[in-house]
PDB file of N, CA, C and O in Angstrom:
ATOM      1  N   UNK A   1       0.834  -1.180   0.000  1.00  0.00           N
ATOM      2  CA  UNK A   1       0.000   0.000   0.000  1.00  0.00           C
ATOM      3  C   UNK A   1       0.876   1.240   0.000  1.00  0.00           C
ATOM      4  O   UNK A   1       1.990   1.215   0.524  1.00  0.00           O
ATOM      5  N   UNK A   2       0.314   2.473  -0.665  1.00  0.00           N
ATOM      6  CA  UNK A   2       1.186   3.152  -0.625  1.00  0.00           C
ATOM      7  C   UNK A   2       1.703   3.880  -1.937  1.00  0.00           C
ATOM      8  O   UNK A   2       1.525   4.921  -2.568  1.00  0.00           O
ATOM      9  N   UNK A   3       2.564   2.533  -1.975  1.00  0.00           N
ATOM     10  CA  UNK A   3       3.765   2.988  -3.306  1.00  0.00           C
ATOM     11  C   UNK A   3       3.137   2.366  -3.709  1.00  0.00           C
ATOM     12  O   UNK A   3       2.413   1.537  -3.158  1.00  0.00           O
ATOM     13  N   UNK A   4       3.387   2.867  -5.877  1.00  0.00           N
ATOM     14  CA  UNK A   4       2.527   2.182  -6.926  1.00  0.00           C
ATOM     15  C   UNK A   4       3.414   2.075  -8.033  1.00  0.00           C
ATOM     16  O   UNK A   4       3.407   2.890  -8.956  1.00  0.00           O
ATOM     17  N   UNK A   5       4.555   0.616  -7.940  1.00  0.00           N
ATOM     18  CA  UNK A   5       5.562   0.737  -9.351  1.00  0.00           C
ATOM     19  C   UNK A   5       4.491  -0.112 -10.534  1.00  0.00           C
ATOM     20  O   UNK A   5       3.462  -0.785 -10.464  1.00  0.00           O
ATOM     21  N   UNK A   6       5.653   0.500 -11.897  1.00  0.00           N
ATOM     22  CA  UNK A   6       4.873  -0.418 -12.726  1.00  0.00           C
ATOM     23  C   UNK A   6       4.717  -1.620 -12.801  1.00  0.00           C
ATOM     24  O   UNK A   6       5.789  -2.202 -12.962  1.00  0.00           O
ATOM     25  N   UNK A   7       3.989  -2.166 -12.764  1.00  0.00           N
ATOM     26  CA  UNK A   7       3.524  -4.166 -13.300  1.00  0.00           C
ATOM     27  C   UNK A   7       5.307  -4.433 -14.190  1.00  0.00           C
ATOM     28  O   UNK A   7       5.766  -3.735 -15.094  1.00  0.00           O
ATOM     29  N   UNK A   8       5.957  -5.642 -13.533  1.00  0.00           N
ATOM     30  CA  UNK A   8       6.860  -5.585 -14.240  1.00  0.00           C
ATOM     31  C   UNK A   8       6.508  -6.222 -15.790  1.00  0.00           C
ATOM     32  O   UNK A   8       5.540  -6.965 -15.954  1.00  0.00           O
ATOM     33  N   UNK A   9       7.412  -5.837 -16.885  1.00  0.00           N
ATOM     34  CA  UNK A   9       7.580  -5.875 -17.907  1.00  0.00           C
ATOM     35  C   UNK A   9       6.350  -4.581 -19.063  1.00  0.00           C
ATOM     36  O   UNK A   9       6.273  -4.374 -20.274  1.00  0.00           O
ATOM     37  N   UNK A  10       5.676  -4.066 -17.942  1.00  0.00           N
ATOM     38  CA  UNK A  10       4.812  -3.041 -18.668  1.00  0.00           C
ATOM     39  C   UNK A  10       6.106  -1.834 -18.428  1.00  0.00           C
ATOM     40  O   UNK A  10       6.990  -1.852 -17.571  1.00  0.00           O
ATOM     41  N   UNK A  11       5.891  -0.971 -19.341  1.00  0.00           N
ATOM     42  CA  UNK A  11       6.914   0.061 -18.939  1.00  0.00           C
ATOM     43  C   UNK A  11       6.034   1.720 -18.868  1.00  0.00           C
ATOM     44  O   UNK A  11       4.901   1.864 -19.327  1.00  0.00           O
ATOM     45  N   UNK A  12       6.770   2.763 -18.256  1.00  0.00           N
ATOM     46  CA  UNK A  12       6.265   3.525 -17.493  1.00  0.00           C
ATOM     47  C   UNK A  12       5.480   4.520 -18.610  1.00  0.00           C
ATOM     48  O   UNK A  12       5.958   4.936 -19.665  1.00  0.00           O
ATOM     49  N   UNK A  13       4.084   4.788 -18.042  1.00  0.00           N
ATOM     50  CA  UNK A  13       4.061   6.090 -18.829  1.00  0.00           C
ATOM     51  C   UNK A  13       5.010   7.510 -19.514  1.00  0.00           C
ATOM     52  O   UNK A  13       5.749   8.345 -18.994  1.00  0.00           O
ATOM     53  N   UNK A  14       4.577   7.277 -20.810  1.00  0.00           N
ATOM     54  CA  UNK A  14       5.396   8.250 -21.573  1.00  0.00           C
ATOM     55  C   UNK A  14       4.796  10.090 -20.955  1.00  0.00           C
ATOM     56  O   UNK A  14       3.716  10.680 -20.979  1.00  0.00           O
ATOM     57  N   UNK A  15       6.224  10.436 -20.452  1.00  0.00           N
ATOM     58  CA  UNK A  15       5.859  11.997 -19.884  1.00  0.00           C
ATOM     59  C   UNK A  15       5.748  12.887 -21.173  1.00  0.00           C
ATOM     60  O   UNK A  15       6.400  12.859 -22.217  1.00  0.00           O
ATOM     61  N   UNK A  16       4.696  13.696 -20.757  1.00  0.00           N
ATOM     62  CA  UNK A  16       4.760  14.977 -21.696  1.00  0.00           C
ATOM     63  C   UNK A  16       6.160  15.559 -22.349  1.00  0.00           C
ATOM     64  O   UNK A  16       7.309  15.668 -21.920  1.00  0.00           O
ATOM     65  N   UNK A  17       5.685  15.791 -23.253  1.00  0.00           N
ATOM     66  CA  UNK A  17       7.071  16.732 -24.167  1.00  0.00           C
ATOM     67  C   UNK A  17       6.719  18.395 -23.372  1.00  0.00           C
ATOM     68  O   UNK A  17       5.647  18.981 -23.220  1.00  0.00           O
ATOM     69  N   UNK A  18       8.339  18.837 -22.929  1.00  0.00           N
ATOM     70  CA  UNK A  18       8.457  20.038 -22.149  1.00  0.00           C
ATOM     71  C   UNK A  18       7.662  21.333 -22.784  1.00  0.00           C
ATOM     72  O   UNK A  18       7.350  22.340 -22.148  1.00  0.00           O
ATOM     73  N   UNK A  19       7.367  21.048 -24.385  1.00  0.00           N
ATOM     74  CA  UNK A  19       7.245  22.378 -24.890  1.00  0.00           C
ATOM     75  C   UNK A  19       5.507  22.281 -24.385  1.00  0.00           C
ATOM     76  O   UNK A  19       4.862  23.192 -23.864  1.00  0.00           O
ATOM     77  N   UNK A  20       5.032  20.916 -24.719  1.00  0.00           N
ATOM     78  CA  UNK A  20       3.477  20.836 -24.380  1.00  0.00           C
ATOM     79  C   UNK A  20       2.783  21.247 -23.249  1.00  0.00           C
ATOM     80  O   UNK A  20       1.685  21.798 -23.162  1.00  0.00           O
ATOM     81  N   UNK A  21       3.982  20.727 -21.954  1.00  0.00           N
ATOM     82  CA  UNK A  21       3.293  20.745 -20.795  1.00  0.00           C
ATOM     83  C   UNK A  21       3.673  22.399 -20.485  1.00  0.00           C
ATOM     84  O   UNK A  21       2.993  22.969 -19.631  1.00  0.00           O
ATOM     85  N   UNK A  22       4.459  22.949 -20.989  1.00  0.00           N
ATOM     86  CA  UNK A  22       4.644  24.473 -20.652  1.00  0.00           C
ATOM     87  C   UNK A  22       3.611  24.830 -21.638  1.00  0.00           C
ATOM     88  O   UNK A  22       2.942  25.575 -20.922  1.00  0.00           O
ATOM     89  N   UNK A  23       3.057  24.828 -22.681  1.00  0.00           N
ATOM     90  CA  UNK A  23       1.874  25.105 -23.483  1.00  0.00           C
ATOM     91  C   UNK A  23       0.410  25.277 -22.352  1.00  0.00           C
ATOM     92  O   UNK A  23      -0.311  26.204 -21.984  1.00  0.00           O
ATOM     93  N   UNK A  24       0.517  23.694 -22.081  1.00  0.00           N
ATOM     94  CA  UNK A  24      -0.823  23.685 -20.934  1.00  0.00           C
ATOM     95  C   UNK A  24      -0.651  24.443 -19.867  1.00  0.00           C
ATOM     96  O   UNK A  24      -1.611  25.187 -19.666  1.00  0.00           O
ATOM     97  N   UNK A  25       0.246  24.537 -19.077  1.00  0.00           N
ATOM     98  CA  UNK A  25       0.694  25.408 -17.648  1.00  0.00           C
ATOM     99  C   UNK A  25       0.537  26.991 -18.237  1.00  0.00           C
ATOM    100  O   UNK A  25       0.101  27.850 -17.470  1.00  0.00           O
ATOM    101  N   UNK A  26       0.810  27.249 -19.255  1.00  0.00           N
ATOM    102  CA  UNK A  26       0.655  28.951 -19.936  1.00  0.00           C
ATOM    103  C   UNK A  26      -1.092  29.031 -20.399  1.00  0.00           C
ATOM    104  O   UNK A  26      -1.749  30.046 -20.170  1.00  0.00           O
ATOM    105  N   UNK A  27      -1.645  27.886 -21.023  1.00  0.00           N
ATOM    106  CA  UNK A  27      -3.325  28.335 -20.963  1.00  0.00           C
ATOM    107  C   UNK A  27      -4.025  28.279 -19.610  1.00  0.00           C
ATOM    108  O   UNK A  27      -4.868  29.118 -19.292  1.00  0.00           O
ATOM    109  N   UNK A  28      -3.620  27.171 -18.743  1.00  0.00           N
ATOM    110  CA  UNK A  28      -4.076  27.313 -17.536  1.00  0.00           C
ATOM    111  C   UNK A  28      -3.853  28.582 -16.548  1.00  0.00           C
ATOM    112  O   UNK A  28      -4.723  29.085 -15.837  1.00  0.00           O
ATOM    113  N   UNK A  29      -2.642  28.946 -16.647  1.00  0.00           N
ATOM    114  CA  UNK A  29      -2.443  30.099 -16.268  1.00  0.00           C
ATOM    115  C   UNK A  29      -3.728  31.613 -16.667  1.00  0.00           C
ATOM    116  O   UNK A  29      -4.466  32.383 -16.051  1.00  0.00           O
ATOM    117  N   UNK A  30      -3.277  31.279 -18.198  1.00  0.00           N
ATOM    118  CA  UNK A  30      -4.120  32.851 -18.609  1.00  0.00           C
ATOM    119  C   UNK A  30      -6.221  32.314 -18.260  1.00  0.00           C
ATOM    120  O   UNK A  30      -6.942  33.270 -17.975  1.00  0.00           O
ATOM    121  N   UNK A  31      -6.800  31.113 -18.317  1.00  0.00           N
ATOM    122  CA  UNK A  31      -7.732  30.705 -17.690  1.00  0.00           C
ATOM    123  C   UNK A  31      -8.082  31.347 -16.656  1.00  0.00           C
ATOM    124  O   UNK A  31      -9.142  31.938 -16.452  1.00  0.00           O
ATOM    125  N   UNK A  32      -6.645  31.164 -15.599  1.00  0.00           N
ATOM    126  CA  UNK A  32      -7.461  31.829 -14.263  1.00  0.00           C
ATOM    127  C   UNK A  32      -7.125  32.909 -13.866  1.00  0.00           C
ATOM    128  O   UNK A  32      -7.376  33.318 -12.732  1.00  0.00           O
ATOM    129  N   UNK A  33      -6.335  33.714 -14.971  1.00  0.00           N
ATOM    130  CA  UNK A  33      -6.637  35.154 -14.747  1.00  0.00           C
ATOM    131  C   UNK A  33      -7.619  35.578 -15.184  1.00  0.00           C
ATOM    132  O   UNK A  33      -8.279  36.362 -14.502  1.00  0.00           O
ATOM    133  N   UNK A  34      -7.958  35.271 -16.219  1.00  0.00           N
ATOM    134  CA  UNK A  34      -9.698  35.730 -16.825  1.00  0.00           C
ATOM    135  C   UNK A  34     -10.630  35.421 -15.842  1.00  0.00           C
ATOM    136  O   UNK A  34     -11.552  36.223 -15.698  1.00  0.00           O
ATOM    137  N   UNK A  35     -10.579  34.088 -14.886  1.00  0.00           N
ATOM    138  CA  UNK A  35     -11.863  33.915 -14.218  1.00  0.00           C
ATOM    139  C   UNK A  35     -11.455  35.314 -12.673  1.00  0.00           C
ATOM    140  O   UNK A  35     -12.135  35.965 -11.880  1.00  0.00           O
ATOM    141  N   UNK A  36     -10.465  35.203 -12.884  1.00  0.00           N
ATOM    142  CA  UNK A  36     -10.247  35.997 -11.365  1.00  0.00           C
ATOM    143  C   UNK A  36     -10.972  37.159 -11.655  1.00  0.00           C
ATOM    144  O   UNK A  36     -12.098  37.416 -11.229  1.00  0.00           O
ATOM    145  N   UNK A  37     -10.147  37.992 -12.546  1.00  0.00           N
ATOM    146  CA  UNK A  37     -10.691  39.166 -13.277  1.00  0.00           C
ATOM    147  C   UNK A  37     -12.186  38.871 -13.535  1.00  0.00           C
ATOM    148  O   UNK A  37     -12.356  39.904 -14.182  1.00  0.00           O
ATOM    149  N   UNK A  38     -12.997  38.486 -13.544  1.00  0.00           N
ATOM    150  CA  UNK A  38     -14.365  38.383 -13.609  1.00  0.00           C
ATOM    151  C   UNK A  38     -15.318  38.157 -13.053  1.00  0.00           C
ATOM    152  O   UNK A  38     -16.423  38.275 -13.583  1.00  0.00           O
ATOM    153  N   UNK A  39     -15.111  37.711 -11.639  1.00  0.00           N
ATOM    154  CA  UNK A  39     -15.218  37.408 -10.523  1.00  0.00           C
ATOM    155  C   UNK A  39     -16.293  38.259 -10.138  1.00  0.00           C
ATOM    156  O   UNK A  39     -16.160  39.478 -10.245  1.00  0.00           O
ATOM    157  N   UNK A  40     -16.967  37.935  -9.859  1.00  0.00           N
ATOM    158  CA  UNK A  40     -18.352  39.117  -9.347  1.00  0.00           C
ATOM    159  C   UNK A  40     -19.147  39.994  -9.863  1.00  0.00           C
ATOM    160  O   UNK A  40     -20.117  40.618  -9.433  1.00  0.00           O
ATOM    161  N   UNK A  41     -18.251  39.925 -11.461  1.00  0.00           N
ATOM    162  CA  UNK A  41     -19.367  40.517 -12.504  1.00  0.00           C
ATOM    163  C   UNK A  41     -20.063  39.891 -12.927  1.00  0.00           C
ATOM    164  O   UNK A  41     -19.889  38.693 -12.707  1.00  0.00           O
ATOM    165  N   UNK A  42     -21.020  40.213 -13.608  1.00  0.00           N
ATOM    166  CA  UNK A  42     -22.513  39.883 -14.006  1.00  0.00           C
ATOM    167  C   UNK A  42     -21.838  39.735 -15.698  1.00  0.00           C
ATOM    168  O   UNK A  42     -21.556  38.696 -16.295  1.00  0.00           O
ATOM    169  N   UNK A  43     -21.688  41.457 -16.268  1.00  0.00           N
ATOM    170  CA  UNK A  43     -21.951  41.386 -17.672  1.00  0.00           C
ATOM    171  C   UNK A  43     -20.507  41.997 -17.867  1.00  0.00           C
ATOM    172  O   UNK A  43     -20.235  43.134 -17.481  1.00  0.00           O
ATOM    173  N   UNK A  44     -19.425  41.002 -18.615  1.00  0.00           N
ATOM    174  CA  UNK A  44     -17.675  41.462 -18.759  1.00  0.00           C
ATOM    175  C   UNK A  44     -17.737  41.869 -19.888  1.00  0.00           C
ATOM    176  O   UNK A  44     -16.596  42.115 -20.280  1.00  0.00           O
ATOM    177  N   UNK A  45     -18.470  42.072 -20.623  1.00  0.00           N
ATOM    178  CA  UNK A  45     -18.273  42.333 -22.106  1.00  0.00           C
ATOM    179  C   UNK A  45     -18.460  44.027 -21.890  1.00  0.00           C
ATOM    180  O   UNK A  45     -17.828  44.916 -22.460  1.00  0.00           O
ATOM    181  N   UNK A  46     -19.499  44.153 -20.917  1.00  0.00           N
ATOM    182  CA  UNK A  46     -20.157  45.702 -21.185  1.00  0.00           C
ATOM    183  C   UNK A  46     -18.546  46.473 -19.884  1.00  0.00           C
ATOM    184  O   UNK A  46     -17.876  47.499 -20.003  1.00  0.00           O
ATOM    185  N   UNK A  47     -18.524  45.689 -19.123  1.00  0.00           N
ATOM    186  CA  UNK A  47     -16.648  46.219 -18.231  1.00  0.00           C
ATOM    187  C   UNK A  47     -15.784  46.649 -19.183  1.00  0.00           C
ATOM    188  O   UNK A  47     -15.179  47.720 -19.202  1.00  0.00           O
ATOM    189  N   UNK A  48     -15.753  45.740 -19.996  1.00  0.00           N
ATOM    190  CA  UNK A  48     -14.551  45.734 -20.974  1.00  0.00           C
ATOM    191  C   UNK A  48     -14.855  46.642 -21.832  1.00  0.00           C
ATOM    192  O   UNK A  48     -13.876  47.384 -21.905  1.00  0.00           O
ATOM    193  N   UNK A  49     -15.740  47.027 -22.582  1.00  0.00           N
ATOM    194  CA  UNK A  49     -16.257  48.653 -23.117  1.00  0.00           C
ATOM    195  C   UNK A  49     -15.990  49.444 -22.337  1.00  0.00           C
ATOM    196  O   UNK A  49     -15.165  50.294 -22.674  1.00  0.00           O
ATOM    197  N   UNK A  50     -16.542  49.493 -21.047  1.00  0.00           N
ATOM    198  CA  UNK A  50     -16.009  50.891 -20.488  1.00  0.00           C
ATOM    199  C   UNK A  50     -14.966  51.719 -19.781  1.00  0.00           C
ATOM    200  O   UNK A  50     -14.734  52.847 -19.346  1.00  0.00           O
ATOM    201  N   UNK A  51     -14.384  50.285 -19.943  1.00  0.00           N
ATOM    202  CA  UNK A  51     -12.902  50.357 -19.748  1.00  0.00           C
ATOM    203  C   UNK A  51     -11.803  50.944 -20.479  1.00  0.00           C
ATOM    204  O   UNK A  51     -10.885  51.629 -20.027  1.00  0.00           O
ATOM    205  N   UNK A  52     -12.123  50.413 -22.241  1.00  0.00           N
ATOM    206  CA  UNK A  52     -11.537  50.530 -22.893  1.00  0.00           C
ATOM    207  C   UNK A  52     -11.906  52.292 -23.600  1.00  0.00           C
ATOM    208  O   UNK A  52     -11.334  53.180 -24.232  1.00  0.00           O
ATOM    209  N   UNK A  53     -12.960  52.053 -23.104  1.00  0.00           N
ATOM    210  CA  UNK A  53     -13.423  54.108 -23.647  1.00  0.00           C
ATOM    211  C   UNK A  53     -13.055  54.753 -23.232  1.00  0.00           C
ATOM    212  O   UNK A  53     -12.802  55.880 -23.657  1.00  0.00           O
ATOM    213  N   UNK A  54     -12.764  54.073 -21.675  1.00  0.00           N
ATOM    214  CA  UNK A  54     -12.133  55.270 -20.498  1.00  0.00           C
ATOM    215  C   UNK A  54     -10.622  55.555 -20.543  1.00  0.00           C
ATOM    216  O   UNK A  54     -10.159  56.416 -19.794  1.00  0.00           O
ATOM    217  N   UNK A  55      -9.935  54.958 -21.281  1.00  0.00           N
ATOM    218  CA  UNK A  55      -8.364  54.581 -21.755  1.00  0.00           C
ATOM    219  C   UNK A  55      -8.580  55.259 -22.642  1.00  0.00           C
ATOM    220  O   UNK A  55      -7.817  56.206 -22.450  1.00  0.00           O
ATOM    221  N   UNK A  56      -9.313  55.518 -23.853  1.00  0.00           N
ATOM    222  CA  UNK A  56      -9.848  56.162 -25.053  1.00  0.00           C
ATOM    223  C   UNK A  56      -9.682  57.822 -24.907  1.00  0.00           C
ATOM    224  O   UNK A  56      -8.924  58.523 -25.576  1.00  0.00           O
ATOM    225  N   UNK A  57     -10.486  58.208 -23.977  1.00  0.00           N
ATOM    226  CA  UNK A  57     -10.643  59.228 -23.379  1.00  0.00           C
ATOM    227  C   UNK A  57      -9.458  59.890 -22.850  1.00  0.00           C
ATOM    228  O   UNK A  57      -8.947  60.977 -23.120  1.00  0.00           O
ATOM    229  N   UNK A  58      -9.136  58.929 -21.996  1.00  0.00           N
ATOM    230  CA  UNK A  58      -7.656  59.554 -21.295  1.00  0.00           C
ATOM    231  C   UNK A  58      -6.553  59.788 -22.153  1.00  0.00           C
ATOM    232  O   UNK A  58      -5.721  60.689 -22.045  1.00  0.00           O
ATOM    233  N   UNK A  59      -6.619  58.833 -23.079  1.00  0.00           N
ATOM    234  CA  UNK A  59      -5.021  58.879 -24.322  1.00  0.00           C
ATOM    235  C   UNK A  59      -5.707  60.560 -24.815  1.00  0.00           C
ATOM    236  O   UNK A  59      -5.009  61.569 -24.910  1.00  0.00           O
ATOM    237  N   UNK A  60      -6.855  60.516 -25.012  1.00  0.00           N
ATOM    238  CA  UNK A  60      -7.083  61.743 -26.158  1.00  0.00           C
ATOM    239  C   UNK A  60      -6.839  63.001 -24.965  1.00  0.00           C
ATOM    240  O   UNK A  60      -6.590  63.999 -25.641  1.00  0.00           O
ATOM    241  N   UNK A  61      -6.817  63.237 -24.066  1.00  0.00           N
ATOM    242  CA  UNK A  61      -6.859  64.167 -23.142  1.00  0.00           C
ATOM    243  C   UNK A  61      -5.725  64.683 -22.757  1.00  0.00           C
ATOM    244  O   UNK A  61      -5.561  65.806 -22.280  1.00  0.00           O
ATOM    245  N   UNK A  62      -4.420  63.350 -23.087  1.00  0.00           N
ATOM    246  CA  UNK A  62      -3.170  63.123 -23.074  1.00  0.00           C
ATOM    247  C   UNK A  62      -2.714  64.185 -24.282  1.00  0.00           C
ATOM    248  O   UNK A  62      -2.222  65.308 -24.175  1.00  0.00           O
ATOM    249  N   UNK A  63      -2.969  63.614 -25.161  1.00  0.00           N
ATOM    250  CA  UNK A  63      -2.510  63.867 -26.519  1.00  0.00           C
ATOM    251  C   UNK A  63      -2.668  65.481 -26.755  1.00  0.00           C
ATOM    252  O   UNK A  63      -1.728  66.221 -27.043  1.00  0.00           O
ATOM    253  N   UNK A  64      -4.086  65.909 -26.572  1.00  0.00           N
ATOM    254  CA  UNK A  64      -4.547  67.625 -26.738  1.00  0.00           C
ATOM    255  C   UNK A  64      -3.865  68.043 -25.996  1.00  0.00           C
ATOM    256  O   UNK A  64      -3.998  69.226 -26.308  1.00  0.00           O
ATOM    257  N   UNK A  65      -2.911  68.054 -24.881  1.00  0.00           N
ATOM    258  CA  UNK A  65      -2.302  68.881 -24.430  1.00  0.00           C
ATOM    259  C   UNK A  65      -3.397  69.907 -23.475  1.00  0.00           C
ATOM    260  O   UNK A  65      -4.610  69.695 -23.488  1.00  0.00           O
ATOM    261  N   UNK A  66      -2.818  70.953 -22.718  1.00  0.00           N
ATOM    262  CA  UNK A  66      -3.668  72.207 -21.713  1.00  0.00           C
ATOM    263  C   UNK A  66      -4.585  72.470 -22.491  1.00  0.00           C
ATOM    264  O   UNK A  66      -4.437  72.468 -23.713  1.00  0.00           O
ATOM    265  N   UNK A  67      -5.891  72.788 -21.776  1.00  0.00           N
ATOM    266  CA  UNK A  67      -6.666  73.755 -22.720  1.00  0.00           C
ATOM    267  C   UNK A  67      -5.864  75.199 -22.577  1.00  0.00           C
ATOM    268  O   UNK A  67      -4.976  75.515 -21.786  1.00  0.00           O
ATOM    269  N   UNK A  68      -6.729  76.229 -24.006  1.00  0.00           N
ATOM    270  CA  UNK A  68      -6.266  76.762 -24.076  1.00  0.00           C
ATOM    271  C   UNK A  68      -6.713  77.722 -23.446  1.00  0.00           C
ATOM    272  O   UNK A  68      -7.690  77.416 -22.762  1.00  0.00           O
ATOM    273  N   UNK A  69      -6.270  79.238 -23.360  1.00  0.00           N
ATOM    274  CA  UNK A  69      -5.959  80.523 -22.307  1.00  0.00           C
ATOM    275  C   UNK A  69      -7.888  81.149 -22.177  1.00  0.00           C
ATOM    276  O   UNK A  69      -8.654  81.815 -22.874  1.00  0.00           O
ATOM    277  N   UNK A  70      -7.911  80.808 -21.552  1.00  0.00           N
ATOM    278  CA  UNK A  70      -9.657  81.038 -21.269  1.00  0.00           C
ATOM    279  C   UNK A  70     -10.812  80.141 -21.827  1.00  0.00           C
ATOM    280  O   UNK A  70     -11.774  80.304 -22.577  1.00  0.00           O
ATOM    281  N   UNK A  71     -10.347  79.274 -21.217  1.00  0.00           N
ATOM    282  CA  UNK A  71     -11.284  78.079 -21.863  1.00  0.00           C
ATOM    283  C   UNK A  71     -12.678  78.010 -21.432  1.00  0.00           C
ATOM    284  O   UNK A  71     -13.636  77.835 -22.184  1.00  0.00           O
ATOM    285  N   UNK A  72     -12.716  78.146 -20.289  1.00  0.00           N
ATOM    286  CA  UNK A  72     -14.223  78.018 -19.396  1.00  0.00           C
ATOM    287  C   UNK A  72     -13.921  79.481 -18.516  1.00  0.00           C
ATOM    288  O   UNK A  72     -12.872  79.774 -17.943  1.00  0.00           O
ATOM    289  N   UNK A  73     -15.587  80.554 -18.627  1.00  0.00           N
ATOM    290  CA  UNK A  73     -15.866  81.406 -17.701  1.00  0.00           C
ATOM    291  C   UNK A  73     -16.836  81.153 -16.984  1.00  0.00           C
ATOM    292  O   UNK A  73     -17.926  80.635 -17.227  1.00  0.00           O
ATOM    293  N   UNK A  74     -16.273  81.640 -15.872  1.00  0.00           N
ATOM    294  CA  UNK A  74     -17.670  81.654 -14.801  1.00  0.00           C
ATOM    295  C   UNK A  74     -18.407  82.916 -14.701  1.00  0.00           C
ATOM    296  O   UNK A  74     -17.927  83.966 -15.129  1.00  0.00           O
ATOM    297  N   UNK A  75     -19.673  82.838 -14.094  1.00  0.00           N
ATOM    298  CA  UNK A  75     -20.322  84.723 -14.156  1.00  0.00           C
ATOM    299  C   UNK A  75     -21.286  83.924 -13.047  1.00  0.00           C
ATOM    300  O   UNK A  75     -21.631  82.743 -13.037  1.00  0.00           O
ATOM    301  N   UNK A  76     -21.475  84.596 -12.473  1.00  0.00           N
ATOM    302  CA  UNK A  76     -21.989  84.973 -11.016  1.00  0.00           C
ATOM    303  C   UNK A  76     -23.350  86.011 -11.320  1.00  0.00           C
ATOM    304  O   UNK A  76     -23.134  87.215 -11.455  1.00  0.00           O
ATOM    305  N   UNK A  77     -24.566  85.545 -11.406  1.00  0.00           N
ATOM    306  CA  UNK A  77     -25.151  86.202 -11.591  1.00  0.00           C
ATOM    307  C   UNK A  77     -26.416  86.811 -10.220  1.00  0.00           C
ATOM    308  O   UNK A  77     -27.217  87.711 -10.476  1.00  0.00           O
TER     309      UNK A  77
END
């Protein structure tokens, strides 16, 4: 009990080829970052839109540079 060698004259299971099992260990990996990342949302498709608009937004806000010399007045009426 215990230990489990092979049946003699059967010989041992053939191990994965290194490139495969690092193949599987790299999808399993990116698997459970997606489930982590998703974790408590409902709808990831509509996250991932507003995520990506909000990056959208910011690059363009980036890019225009200061507004320019009197952009917005206030008046106090």
């Amino acid at each position: 009990m215990g230990l489990c060698f092979p049946c003699p004259g059967e010989s041992a299971p053939p191990s994965p080829d290194l490139e495969e099992k690092r193949a599987k260990l790299a999808e399993a990996a990116e698997r459970r970052q997606k489930e982590a990342a998703s974790r408590g949302i409902l709808d990831v498709q509509s996250v991932e839109k507003k995520r990506k608009r909000k990056e959208e937004i910011e690059r363009q806000m980036a890019t225009s540079g200061p507004p320019p010399e009197g952009g917005l007045r206030w008046t106090v009426s």
